[in-house]
C-alpha positions as CSV (number, residue, x, y, z in Angstrom):
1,X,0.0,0.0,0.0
2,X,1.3,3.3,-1.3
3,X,2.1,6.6,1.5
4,X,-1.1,8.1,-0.2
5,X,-3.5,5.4,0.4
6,X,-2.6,5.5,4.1
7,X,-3.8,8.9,4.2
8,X,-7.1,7.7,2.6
9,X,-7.6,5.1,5.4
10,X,-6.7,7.9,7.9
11,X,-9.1,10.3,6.7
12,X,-11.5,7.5,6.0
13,X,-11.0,6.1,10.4
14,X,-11.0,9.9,11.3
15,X,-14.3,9.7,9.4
16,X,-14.2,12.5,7.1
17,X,-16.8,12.2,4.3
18,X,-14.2,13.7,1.6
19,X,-12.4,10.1,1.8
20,X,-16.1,8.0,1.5
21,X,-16.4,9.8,-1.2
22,X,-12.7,9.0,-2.5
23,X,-14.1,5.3,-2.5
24,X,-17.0,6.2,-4.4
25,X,-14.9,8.4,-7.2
26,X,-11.8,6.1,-7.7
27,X,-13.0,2.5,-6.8
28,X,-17.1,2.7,-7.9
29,X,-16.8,1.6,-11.7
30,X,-14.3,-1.2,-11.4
31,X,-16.2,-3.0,-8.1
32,X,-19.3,-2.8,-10.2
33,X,-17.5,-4.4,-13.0
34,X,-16.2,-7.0,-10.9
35,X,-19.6,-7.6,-9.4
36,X,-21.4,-7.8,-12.9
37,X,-18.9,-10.6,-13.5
38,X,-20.2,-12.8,-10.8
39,X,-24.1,-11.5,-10.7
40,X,-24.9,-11.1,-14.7
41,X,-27.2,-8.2,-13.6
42,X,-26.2,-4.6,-13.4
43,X,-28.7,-3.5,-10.6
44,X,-27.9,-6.1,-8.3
45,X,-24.0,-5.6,-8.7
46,X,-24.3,-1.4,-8.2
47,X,-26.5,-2.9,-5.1
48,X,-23.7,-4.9,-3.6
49,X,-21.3,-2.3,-4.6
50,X,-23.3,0.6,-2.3
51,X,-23.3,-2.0,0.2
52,X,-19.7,-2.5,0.2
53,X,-18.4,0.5,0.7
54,X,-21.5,1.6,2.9
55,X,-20.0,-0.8,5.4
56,X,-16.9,0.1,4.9
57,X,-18.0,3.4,5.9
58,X,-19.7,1.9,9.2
59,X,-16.6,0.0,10.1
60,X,-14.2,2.4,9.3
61,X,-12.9,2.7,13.4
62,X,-11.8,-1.0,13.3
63,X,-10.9,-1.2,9.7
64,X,-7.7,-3.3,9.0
65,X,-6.3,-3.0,5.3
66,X,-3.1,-4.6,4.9
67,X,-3.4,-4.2,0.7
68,X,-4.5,-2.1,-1.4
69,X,-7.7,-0.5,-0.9
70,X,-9.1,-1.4,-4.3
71,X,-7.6,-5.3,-3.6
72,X,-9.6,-5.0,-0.3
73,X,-12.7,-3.9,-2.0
74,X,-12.3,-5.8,-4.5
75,X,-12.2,-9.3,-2.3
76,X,-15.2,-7.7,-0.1
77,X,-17.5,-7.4,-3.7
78,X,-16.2,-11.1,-4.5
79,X,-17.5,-12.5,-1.1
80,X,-21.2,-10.5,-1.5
81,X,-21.3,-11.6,-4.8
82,X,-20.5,-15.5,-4.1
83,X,-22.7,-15.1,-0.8
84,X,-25.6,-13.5,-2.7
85,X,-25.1,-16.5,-5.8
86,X,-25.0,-19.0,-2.5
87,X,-28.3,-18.1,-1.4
88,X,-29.7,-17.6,-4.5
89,X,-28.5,-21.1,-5.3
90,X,-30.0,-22.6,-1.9
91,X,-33.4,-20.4,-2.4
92,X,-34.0,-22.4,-5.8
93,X,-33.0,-25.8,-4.9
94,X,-35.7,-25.8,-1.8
95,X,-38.1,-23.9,-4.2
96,X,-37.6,-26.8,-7.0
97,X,-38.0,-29.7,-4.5
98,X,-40.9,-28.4,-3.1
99,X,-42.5,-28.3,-7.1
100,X,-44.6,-30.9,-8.4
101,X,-42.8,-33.7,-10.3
102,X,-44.5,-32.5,-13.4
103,X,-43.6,-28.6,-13.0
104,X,-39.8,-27.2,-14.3
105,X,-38.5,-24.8,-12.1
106,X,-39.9,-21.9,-13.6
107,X,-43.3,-23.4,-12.7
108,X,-44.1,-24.8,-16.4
109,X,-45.4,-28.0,-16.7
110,X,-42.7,-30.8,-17.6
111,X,-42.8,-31.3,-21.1
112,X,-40.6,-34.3,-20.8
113,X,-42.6,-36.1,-18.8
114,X,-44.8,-39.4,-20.6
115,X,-48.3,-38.5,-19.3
116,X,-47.8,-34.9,-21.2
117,X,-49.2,-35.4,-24.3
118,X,-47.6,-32.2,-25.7
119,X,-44.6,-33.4,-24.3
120,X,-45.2,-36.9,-26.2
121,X,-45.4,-34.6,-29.5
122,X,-42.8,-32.6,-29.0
123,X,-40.3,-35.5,-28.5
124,X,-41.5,-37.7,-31.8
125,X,-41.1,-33.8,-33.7
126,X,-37.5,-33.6,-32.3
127,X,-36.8,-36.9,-33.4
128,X,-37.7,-36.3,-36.6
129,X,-36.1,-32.7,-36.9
130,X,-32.8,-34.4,-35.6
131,X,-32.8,-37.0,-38.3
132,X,-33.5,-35.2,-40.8
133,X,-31.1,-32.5,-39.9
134,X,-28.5,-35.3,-39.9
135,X,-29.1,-36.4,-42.9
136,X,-28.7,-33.3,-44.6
137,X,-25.2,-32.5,-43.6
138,X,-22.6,-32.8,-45.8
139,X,-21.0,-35.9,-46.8
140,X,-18.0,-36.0,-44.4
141,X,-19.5,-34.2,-41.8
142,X,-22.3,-36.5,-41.7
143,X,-20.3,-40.0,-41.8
144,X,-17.9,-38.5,-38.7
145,X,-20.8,-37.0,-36.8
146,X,-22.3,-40.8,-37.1
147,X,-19.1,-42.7,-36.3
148,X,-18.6,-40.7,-33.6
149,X,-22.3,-40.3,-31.7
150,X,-23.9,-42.9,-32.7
151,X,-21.1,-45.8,-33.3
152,X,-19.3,-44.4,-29.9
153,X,-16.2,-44.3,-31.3
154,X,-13.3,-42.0,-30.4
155,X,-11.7,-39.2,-32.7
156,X,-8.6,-41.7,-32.5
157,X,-10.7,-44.4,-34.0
158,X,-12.3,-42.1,-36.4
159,X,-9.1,-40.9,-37.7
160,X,-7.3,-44.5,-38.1
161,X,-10.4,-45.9,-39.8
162,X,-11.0,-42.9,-42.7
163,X,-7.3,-42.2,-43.0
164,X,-7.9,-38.3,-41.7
165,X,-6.0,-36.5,-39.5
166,X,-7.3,-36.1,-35.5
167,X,-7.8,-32.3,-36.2
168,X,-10.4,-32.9,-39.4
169,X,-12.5,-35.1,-37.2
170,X,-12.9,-32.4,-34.8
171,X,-13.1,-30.2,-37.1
172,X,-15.8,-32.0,-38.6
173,X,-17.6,-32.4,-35.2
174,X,-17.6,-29.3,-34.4
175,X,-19.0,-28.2,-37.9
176,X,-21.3,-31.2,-37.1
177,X,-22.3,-29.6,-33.7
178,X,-23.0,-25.7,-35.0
179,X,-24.8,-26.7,-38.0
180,X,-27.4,-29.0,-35.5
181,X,-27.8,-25.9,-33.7
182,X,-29.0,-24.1,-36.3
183,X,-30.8,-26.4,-37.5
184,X,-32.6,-27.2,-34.0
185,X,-32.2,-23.8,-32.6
186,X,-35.6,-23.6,-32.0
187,X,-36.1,-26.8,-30.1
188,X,-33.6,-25.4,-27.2
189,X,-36.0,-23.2,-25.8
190,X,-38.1,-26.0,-24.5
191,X,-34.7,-27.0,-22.7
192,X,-32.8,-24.4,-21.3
């Protein structure tokens, strides 16, 4: 820690408002960057940011920074974030056990289930758009895609047996892979 952030901290124990708002001005962006990182929503991250430093603020007598202060900012955000994920985390799992066997955790019914007759459709359909989708990629991309998911057999054994190199056959997989979701795209919302 530099001779200037000592001051800071000084200012900041002596509880002068000109260093609370130091951590506001120089540290305020970056924690809420960091934040957004671990909470994929804006709101919630400038939340736990204002928190942070609020506390900060309210513990500022007792307050022990052997680092830098961003560094110690920074690891206070992480450990909100992770805490707030934790119990987010924890408040889903009970919510989805206590669902219905035939509810999703969003409270839609279970398409997969067999008593869903929607669900019964919805699978034969797939089955269909999957084959044909298969069957209408190209040559080489189709015969690897096969081998490899529905023969079971390694890019090794792939390779040996066409006389391609390891890199073609994933290249050829992946190829495989992108054009399915293109193909399917529309199926994954029932999904994820």
């Amino acid at each position: 820690m530099n001779q200037v952030e000592k001051v800071w901290i000084e200012q900041l124990k002596a509880g002068e408002e000109k260093a609370y708002q130091y951590l506001y001005d120089h540290h305020y962006a970056v924690l809420c960057h960091i934040a957004e990182s671990y909470v994929k929503d804006r709101f919630a991250a400038e939340m736990i940011v204002g928190d942070v430093i609020f506390h900060v603020w309210e513990i500022r007598k007792s307050l022990q920074i052997e680092t830098s202060i961003r560094s110690y900012l920074a690891q206070a955000v992480r450990n909100r974030c992770i805490n707030l994920l934790t119990c987010e985390r924890e408040r889903r799992e009970v919510a989805f056990s206590s669902l219905p066997d035939d509810v999703d955790m969003e409270g839609r019914p279970d398409l997969s289930s067999e008593e869903h007759p929607l669900g019964i459709l919805l699978e034969q359909e797939l089955e269909e758009e999957i084959s044909r989708a298969i069957d209408s990629m190209p040559d080489e991309c189709h015969r690897i895609f096969f081998k490899s998911r529905f023969e079971g057999k390694t890019y090794e054994e792939i390779s040996q047996e066409l006389g391609v190199s390891v890199n073609t056959v994933k290249y050829h997989i992946k190829n495989a892979l992108a054009f399915l979701h293109k193909a399917l795209g529309k199926y994954l919302l029932f999904f994820f």
